[in-house]
C-alpha positions as CSV (number, residue, x, y, z in Angstrom):
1,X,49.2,12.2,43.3
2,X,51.4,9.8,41.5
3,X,52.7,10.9,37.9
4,X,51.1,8.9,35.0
5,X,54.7,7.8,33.9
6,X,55.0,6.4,37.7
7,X,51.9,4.8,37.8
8,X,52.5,3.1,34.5
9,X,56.3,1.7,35.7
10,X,53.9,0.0,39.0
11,X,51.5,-1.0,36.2
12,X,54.1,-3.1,34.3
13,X,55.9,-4.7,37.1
14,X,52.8,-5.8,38.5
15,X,51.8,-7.2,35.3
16,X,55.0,-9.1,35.5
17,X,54.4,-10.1,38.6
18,X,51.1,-11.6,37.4
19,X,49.1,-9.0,40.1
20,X,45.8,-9.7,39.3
21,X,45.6,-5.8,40.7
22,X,46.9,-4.1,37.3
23,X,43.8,-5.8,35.2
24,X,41.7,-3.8,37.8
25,X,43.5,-0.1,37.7
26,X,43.5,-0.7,33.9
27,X,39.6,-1.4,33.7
28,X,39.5,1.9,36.5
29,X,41.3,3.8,33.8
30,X,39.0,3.1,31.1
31,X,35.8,3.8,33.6
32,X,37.3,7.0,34.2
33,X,37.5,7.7,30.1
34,X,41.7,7.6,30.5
35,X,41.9,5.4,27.5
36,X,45.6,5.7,26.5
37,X,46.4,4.5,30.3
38,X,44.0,1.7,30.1
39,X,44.9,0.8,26.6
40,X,49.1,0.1,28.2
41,X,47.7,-1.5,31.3
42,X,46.0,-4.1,29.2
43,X,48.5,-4.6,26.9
44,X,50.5,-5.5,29.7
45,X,48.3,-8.1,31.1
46,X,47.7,-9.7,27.8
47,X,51.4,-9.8,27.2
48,X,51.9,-11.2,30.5
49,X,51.8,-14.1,33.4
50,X,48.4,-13.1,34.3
51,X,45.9,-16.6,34.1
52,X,44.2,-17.0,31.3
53,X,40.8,-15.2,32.1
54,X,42.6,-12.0,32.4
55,X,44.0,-12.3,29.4
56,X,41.1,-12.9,27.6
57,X,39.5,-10.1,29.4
58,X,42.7,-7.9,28.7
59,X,42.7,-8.6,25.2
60,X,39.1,-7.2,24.2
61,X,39.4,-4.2,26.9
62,X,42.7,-3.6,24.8
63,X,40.7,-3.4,21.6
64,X,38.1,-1.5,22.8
65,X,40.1,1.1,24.4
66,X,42.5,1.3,21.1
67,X,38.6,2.0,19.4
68,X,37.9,4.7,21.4
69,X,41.0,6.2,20.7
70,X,40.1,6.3,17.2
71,X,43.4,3.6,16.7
72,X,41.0,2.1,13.8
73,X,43.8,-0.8,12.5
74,X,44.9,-1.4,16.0
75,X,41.5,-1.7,17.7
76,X,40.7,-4.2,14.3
77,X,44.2,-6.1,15.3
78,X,42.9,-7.5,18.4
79,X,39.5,-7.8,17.5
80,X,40.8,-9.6,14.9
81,X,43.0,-12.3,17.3
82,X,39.9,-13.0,19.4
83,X,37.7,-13.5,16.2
84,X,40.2,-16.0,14.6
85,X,40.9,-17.9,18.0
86,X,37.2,-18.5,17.6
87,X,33.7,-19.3,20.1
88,X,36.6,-20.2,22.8
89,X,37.3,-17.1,23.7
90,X,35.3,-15.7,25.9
91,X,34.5,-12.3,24.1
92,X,34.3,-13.7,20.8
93,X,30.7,-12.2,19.9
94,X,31.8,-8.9,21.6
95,X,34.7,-8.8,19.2
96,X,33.1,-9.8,15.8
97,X,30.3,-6.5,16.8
98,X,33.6,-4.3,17.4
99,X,35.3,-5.6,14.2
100,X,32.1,-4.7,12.2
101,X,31.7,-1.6,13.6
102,X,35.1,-0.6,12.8
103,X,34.9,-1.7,9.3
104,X,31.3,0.1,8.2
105,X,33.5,3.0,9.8
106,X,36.0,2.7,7.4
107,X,34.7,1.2,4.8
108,X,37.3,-0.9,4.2
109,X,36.2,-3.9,1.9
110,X,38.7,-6.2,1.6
111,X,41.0,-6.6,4.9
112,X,38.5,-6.3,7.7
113,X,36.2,-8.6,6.0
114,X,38.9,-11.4,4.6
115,X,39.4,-11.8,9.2
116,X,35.5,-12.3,9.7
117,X,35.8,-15.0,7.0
118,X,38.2,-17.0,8.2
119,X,37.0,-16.5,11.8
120,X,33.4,-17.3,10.6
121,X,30.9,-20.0,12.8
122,X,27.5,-21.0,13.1
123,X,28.0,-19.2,16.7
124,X,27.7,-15.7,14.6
125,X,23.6,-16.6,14.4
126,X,23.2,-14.8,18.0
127,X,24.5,-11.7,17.0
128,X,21.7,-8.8,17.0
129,X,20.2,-8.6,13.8
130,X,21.7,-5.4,12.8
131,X,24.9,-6.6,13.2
132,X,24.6,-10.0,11.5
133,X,23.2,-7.8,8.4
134,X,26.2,-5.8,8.3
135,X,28.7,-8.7,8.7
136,X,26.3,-11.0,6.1
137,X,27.0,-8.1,3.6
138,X,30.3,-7.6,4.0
139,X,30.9,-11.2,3.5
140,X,28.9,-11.4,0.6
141,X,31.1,-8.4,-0.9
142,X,33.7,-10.3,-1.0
143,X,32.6,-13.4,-1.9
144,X,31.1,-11.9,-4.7
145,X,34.9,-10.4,-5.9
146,X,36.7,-14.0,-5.3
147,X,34.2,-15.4,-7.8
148,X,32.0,-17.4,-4.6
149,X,28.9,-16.9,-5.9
150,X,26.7,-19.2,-4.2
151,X,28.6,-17.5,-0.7
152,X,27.7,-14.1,-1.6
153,X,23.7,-15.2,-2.7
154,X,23.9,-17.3,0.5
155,X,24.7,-14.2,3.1
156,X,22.8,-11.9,1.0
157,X,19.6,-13.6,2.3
158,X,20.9,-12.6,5.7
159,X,20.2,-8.7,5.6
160,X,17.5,-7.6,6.4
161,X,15.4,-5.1,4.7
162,X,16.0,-2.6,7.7
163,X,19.9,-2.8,8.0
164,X,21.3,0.7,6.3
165,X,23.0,-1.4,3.9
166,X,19.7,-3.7,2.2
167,X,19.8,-1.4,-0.8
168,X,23.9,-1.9,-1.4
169,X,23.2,-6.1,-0.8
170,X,20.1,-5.6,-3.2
171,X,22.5,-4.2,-6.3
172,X,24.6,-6.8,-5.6
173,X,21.6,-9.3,-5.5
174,X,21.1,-7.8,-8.9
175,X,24.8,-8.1,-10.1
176,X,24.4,-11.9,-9.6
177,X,21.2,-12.6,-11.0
178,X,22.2,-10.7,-14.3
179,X,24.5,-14.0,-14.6
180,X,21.6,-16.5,-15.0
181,X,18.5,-14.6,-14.8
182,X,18.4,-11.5,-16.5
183,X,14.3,-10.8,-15.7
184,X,15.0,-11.0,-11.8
185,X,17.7,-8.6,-12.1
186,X,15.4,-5.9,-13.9
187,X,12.9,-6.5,-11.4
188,X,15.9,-6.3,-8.8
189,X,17.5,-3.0,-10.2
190,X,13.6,-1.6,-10.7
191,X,13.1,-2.3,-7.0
192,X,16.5,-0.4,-6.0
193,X,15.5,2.9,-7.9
194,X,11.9,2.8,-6.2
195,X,13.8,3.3,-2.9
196,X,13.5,6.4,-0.5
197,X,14.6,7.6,2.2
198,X,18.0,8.7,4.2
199,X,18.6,5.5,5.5
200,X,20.4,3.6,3.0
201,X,24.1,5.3,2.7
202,X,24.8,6.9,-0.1
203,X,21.6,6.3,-2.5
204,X,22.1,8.6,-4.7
205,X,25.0,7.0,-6.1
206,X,24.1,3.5,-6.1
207,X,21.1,4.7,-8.2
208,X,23.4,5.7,-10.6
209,X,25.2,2.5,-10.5
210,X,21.7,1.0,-10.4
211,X,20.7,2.7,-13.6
212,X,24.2,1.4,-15.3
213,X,23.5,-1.9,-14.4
214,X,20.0,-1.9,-16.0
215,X,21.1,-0.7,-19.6
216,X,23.8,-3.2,-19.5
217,X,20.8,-5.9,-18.4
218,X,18.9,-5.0,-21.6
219,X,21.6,-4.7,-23.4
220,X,22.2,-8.4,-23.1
221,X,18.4,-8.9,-23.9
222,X,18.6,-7.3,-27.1
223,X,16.6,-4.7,-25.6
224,X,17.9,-1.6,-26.8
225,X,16.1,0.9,-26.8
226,X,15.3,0.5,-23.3
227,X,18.6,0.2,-22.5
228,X,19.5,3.6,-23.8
229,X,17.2,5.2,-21.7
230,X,18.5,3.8,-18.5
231,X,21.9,5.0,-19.4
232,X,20.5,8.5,-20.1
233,X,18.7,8.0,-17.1
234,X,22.4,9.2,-15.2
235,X,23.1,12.4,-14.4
236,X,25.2,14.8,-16.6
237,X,28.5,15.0,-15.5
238,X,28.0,12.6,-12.9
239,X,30.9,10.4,-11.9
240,X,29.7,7.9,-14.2
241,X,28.5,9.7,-17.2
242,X,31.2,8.8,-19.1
243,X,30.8,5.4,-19.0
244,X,27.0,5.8,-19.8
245,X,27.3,8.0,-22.8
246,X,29.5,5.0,-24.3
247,X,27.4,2.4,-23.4
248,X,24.2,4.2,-24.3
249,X,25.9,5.2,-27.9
250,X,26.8,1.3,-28.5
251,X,22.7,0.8,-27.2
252,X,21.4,3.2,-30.1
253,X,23.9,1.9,-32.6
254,X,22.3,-1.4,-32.1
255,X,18.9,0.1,-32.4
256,X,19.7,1.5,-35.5
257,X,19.7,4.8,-34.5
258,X,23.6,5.8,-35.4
259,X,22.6,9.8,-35.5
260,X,21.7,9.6,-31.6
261,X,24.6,7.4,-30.8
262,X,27.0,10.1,-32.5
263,X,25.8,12.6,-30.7
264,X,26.8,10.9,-26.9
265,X,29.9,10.2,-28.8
266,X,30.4,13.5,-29.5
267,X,29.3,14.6,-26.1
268,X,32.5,12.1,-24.7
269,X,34.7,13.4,-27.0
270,X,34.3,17.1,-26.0
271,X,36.8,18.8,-23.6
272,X,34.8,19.1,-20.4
273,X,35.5,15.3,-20.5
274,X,38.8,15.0,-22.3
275,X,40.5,13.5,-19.1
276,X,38.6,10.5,-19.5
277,X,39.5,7.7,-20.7
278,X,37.4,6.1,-23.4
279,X,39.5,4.3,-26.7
280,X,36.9,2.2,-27.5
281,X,34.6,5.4,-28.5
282,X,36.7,6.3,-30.9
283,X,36.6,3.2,-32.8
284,X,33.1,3.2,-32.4
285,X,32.8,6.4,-33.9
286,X,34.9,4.9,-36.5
287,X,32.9,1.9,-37.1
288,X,29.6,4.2,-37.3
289,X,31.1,6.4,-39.9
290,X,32.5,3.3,-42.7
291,X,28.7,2.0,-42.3
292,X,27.6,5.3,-44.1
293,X,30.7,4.9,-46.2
294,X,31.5,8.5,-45.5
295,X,35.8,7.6,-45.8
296,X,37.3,10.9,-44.8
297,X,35.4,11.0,-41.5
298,X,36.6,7.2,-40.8
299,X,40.3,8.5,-41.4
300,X,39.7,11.7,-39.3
301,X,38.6,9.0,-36.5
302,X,41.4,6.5,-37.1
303,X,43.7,9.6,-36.7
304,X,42.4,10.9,-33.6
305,X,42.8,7.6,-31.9
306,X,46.5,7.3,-33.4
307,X,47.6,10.5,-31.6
308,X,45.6,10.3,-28.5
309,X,45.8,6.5,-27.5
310,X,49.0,4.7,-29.3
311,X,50.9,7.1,-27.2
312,X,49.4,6.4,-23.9
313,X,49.7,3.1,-24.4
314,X,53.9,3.3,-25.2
315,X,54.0,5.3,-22.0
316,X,52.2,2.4,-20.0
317,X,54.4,-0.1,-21.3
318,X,57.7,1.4,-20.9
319,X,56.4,2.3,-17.1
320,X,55.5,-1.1,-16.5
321,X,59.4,-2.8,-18.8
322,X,61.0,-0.6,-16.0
323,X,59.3,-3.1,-13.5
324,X,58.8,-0.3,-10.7
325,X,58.4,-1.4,-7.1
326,X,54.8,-1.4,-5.5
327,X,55.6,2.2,-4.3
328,X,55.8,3.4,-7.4
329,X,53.1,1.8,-8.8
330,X,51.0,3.5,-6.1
331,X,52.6,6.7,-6.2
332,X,51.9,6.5,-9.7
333,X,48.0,7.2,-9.0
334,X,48.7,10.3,-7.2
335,X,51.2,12.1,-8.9
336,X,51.5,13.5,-12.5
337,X,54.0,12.2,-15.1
338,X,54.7,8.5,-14.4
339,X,51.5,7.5,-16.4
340,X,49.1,9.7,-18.4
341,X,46.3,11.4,-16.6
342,X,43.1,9.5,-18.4
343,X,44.7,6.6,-17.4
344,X,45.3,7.7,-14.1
345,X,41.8,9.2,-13.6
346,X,40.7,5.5,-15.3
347,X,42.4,3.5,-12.8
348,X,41.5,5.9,-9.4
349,X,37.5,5.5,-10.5
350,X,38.0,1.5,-9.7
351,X,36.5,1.1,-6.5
352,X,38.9,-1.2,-5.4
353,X,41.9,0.6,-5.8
354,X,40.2,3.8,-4.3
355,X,39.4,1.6,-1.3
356,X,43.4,0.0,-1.3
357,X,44.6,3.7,-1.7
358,X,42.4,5.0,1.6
359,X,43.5,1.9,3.6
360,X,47.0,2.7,2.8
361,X,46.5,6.5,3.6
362,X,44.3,5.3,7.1
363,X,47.3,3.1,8.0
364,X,49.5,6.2,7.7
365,X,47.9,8.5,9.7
366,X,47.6,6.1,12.3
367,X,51.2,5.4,12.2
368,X,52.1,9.0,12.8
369,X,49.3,9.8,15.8
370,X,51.4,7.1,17.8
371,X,54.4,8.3,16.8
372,X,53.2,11.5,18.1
373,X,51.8,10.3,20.8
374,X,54.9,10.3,23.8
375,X,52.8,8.6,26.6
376,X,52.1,5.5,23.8
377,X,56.1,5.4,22.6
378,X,57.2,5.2,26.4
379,X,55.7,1.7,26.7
380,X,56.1,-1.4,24.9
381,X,52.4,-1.1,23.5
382,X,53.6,2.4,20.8
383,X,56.5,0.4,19.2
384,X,54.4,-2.8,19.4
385,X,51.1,-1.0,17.4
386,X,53.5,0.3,15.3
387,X,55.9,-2.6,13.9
388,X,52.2,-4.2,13.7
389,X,51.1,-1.5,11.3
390,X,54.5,-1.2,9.5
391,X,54.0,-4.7,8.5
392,X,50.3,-4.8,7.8
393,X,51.6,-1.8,4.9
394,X,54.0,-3.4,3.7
395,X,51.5,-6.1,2.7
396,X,48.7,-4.1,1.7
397,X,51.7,-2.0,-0.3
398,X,51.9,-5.3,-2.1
399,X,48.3,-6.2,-2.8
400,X,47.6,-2.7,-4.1
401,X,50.7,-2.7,-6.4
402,X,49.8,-6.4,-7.7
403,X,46.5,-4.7,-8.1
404,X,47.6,-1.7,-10.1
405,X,50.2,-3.2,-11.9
406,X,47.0,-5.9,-13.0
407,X,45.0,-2.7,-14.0
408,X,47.8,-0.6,-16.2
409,X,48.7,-4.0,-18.3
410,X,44.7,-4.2,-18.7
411,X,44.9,-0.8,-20.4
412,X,47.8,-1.3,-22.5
413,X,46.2,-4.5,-24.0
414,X,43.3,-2.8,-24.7
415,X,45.0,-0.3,-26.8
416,X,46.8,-3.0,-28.5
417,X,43.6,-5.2,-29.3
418,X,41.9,-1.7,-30.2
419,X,44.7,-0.2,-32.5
420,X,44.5,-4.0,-34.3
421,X,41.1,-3.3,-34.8
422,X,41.8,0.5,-36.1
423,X,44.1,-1.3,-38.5
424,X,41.2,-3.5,-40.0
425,X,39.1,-0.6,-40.4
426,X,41.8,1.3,-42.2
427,X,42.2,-1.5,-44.4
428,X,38.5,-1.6,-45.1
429,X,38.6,2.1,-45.8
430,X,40.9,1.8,-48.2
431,X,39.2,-1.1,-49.9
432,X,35.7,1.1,-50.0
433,X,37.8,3.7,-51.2
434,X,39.2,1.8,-54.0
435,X,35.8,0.5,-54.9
436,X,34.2,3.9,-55.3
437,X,36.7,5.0,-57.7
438,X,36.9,1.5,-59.7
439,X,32.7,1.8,-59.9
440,X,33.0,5.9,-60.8
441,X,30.9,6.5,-57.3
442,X,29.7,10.4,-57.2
443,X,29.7,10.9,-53.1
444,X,29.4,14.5,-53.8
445,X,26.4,14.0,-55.9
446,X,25.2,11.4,-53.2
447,X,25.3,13.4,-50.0
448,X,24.1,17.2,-52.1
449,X,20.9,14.6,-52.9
450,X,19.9,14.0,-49.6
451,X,18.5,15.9,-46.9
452,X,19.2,16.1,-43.4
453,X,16.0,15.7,-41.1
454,X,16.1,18.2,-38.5
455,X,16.2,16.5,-34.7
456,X,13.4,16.6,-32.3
457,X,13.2,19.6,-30.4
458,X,12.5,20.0,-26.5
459,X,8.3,20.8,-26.1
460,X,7.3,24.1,-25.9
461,X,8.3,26.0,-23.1
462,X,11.9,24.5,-22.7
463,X,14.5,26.5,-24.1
464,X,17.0,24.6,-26.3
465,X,21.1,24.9,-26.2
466,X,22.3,23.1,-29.6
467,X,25.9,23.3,-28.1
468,X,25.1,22.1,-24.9
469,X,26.8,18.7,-23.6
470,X,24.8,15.9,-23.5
471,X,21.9,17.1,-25.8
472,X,23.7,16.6,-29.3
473,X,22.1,14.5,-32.1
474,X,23.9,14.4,-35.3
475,X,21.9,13.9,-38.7
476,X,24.1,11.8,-40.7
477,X,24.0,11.2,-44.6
478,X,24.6,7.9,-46.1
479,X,27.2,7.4,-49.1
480,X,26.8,4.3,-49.7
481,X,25.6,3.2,-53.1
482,X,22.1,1.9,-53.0
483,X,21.3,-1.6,-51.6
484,X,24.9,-1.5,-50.3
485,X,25.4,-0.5,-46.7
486,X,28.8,-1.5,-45.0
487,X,29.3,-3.9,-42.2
């Protein structure tokens, strides 16, 4: 029996030689499940003289064989070339089902679907339905990020209530009709949380996101009270919570119901959750505070935000005046010190950047299993995957660096416009401050004249933890002289 290195050397000067032969010992290799032998005899017929049906036929055997190698980039590679030569090539329906599949296996968002764009045609519409639902959502993904709306409402009509991924296309239904009509969104959203069942991905989640997306619906419909109970609707401690406590204190501010929002501010502010990162809750608390008038707690606020976020913010701008290289930027996400760590857990909960960051770590690994692999580096098809994946990095490096960069100067002018704000409430302070004493106010006498009303407490049968995260209300006194409340 010949040795596999032997029979490879044959392979490649037939291939040279344009022996139709090789494209059939290759296609033999891959019967028999030797998929690194087949995947370097096809790369040698689509690199060389062979006529152009071998080629063709070399070129989507090459992919699949890469796929079944669990090769993810590569296999996507030449999917990707037959997908963007178009309906001419031969396998080009074969390749657009192999290019899905690899991305839902990946998840990647942004790469795998930017090819199927560009290699999109009306020739796509005989694809089996499951397919075309997959591909319709992941087109209308990222439509919907680029700002294409009318794209991504378009391929959303395209999956189908029985591909795993209707729910996901649903919220993002949602997510665009909450830009011109609010009602069809609730009934959207509604529709999302009545879902059941195990075939949906991770539901769970997006019924968290789902339940987000509501309260920030009737939010914008002035509905506030209902919107508070969708964000308390989340889970404690749930990947989101943070952002729903927040949101859900603003809600109950609005519906004049300051004690309740205090008390999710207060839940935020405690330090199971003191890695998040959440500046605009402090000057809400702030704000909440100088409508009572009560001027020491404003300054106790103003305070805390002075020593917590001005600093972070200095730390973010001299990180970013150093103008660090992509690299960095990246590295900055998963290593302490370069940038502080609510920012960093800030930036690492965008969904985007977590799916840059796992492309970036996939691409890795791949690079080092053909590096590994000594049969793969002995022919021209290891180095070739290879400098292809060393350059796909090196781009994504960039995106996701552009990306970051984007995010980090995000935070730092959102300190900025927020400690501008802290300096108008300061100045406000001072001003009731002044007044009080000018008018002889007596706070003391104020606050000892009023009494607290004691919260609602759980039915009978529940027990009841006043310390408990998540289940504070504060009863807040008013200093404010009569007929006089603070804006």
């Amino acid at each position: 029996m010949r040795s596999a290195i032997a029979s490879l050397l044959l392979l490649s000067a037939a291939a040279h030689a344009g022996d139709p032969g090789t494209l059939h010992r290759a296609v033999d290799a891959f019967d028999a499940g030797n998929h690194r032998a087949a995947a370097i005899g096809f790369h040698q017929v689509a690199e060389g003289s062979a006529p152009a049906d071998q080629r063709e036929t070399a070129e989507y055997d090459l992919a699949q064989s890469l796929d079944r190698m669990g090769l993810d980039f590569s296999a996507f590679y030449y999917y990707g070339q037959i997908v963007q030569a178009g309906p001419r090539h031969r396998f080009y329906l074969q390749a657009v089902q192999g290019a899905v599949a690899v991305i839902e296996r990946t998840g990647d968002e942004v790469v795998g679907p930017s090819v199927l764009d560009k290699g999109y045609s009306e020739e796509l519409g005989k694809l089996p339905p499951g397919i075309r639902s997959k591909l319709d959502y992941a087109l209308a993904l990222l439509g919907y990020r680029a700002g294409r709306y009318a794209d991504a409402g378009k391929f959303l009509q395209g999956v189908t209530p029985q591909s795993p991924g209707y729910a996901q296309a649903q919220y993002l239904a949602g997510l665009l009709a909450q830009r011109t009509d609010p009602e069809n969104a609730l009934r959207t959203f509604r529709a999302i949380l009545a879902l059941d069942g195990g075939g949906y991905g991770d539901l769970k989640e997006l019924k968290e996101l789902t339940h987000l997306a509501l309260g920030r619906t009737l939010f914008g419909l002035r509905r506030y009270a209902e919107a508070s109970a969708e964000y308390a609707a989340l889970p404690r401690f749930s990947r989101h919570w943070d952002e729903a406590l927040f949101e859900g204190a603003y809600a109950d501010l609005q519906n004049d119901d300051p004690g309740a929002a205090l008390g999710k501010l207060h839940s935020l502010h405690s330090p199971h959750l003191s890695d998040e990162f959440a500046p605009e809750s402090q000057n809400l608390t702030a704000v909440i505070y100088h409508q009572h008038c009560l001027w020491p707690q404003v300054r106790a606020v103003l305070d805390r935000f002075q020593r917590e976020y001005v600093p972070m913010r200095d730390q973010v701008k001299a990180f970013l005046e150093r103008d660090p290289p992509a690299e960095e930027l990246v590295a900055s996400l998963e290593t302490a010190g370069k940038i502080p760590a609510p920012v960093q857990r800030h930036l690492r909960k965008n969904e985007r950047i977590e799916s840059m960051l796992a492309y970036l770590q996939r691409l890795d690994a791949e690079a080092r299993a053909i590096r590994g692999d000594g049969e793969l580096m002995g022919s021209p098809l290891g180095p070739d995957l290879q400098d292809l994946i060393g350059r796909q990095r090196a781009l994504a490096l960039q995106l996701t660096g552009k990306f970051v960069r984007g995010r980090l100067a995000d935070v730092a002018h959102l300190i900025d416009v927020l400690d501008g704000e802290k300096e108008i409430i300061g100045f406000e302070t001072t001003k009731g401050e002044k007044q009080f004493l000018e008018e002889n106010v007596d706070v003391k006498g104020r606050l000892a004249a009023q009494k607290l009303q004691r919260p609602a407490m759980p039915a009978s049968g529940h027990e009841y933890w006043p310390d408990e995260i998540g289940y504070y209300r504060y009863t807040i006194k008013d200093a404010c002289p009569s007929g006089r409340k603070e804006d």
